[in-house]
N, CA and C of each residue as an Amber inpcrd file, in Angstrom:
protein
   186
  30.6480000 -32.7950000   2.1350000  30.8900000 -31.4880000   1.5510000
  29.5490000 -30.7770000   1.3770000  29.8330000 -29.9640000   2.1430000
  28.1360000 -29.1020000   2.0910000  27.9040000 -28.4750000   0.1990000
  26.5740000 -28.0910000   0.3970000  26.2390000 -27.4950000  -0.8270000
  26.2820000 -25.8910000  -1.1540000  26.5910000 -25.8580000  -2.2690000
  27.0370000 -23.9560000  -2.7660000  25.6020000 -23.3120000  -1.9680000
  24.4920000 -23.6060000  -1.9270000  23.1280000 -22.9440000  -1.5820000
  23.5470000 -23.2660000   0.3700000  24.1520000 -24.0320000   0.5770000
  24.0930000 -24.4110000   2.1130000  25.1560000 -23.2080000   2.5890000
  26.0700000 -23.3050000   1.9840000  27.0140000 -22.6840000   2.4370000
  26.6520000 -20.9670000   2.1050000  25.7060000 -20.4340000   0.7950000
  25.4300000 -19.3310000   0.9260000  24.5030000 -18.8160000   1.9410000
  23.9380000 -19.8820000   2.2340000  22.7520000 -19.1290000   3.4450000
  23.3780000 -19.0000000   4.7550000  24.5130000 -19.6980000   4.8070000
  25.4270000 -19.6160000   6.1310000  26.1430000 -18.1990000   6.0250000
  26.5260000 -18.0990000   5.0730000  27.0080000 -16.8480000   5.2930000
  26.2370000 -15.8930000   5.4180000  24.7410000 -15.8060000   4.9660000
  24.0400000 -14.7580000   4.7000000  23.7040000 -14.6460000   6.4050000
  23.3540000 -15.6150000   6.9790000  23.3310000 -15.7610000   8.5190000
  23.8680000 -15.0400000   9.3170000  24.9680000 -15.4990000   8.8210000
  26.0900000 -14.7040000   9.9590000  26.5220000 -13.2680000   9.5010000
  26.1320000 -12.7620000   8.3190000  26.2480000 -11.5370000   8.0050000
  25.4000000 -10.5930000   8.9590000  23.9780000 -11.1380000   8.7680000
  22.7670000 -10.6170000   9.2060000  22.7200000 -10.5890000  11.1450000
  24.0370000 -11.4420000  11.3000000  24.1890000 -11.2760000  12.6890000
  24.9540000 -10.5490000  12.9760000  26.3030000 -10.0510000  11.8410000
  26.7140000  -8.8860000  12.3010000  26.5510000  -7.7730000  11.8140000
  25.1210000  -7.6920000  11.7710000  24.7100000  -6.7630000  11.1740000
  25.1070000  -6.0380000   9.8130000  25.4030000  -6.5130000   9.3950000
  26.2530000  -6.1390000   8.0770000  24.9770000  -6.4890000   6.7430000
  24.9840000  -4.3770000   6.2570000  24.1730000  -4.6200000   5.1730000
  24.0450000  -5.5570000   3.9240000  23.1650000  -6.1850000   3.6630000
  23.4270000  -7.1320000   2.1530000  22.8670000  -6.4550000   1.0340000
  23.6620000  -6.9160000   0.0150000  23.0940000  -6.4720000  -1.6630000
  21.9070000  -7.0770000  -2.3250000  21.1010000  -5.5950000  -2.4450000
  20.2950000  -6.4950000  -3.0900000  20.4880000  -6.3430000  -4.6350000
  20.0080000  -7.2700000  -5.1490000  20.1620000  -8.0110000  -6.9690000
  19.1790000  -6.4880000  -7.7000000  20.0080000  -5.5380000  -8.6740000
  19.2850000  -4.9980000  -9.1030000  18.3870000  -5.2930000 -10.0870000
  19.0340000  -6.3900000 -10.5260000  17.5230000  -7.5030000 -11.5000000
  16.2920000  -7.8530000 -10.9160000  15.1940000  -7.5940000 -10.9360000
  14.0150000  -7.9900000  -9.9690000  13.2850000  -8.9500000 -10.7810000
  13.5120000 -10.0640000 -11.4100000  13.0610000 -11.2900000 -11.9040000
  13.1610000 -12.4650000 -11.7750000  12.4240000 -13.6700000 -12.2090000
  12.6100000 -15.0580000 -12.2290000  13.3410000 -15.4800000 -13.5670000
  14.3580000 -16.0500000 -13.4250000  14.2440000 -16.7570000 -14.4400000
  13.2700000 -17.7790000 -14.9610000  12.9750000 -18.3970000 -13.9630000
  11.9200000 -19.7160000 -14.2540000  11.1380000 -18.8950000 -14.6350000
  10.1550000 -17.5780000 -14.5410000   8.9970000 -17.2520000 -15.0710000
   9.1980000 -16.5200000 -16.0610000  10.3430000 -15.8900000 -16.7400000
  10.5260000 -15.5090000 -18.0140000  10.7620000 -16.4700000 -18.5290000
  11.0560000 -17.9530000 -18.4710000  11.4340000 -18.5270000 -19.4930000
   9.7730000 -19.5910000 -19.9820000   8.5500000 -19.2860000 -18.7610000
   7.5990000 -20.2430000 -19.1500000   7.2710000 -19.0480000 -19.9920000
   7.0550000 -17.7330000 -20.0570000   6.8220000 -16.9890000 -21.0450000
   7.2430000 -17.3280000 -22.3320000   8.7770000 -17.1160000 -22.1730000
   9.2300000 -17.1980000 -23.4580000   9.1470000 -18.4930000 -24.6200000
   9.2190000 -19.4650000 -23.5230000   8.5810000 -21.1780000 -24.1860000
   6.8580000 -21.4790000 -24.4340000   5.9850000 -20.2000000 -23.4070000
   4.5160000 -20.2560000 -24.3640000   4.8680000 -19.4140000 -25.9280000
   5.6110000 -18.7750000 -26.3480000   5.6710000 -17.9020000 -27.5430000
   6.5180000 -18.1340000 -27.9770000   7.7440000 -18.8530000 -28.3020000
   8.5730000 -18.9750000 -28.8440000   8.4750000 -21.2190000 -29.4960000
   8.4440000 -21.3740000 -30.6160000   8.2460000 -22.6750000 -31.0500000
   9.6130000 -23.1840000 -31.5080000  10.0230000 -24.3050000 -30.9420000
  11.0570000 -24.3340000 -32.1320000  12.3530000 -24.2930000 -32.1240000
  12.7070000 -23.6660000 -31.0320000  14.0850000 -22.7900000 -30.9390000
  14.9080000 -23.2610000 -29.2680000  14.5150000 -24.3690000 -29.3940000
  15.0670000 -25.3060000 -27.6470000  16.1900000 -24.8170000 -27.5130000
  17.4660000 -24.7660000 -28.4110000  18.6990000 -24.7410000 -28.1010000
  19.1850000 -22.8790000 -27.9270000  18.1000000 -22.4830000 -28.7580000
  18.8150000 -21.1440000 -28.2210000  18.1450000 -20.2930000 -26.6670000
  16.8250000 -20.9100000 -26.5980000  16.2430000 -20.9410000 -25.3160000
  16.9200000 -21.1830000 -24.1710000  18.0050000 -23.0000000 -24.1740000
  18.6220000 -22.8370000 -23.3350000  19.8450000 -21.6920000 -23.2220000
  20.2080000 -21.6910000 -23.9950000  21.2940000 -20.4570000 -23.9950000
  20.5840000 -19.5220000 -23.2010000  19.3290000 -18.4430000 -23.5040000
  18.5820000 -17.7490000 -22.9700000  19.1630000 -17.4510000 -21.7290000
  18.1690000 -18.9460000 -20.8080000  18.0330000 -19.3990000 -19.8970000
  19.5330000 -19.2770000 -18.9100000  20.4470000 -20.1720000 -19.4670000
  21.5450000 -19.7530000 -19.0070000  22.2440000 -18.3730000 -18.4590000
  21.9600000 -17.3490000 -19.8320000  22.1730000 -16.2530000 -20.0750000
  21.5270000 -15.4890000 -18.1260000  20.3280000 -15.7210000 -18.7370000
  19.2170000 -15.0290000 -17.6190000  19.7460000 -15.2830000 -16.2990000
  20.5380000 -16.3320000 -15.9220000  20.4150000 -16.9280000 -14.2360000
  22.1310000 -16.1020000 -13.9820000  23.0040000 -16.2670000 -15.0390000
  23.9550000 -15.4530000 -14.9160000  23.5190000 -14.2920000 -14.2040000
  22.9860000 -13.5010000 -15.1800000  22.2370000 -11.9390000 -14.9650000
  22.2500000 -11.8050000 -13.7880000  20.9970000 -12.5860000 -13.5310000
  20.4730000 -12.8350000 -12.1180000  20.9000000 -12.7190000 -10.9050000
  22.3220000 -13.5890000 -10.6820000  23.1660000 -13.8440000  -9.8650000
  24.2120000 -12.6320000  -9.6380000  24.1630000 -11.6380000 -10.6340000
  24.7550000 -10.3010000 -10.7740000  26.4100000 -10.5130000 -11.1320000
């Protein structure tokens, strides 16, 4: 059983072969690099961080 990331780049493939415009993410961020931000300044608070984190990749994914 292939993987959710295997199978998205397959499609993105064959989109791009039929020429067919793709969306881009109007979020222009990392999660991974807002969250080393937010874990240099924030002490303390792991569990709502992950929430954050969670929160953020949702976003992300649109």
């Amino acid at each position: 059983m292939p993987f959710a990331n295997d199978l998205i780049d397959s499609n993105r493939e064959r989109l791009d072969e039929q020429g067919v415009a793709r969306l881009q993410s109007r979020f222009l961020f990392e999660p991974a690099a807002v969250m080393a931000l937010l874990r240099s300044r924030i002490v303390g608070q792991d569990a709502v961080l992950a929430q954050v984190e969670a929160m953020l990749k949702v976003v992300k994914v649109d």
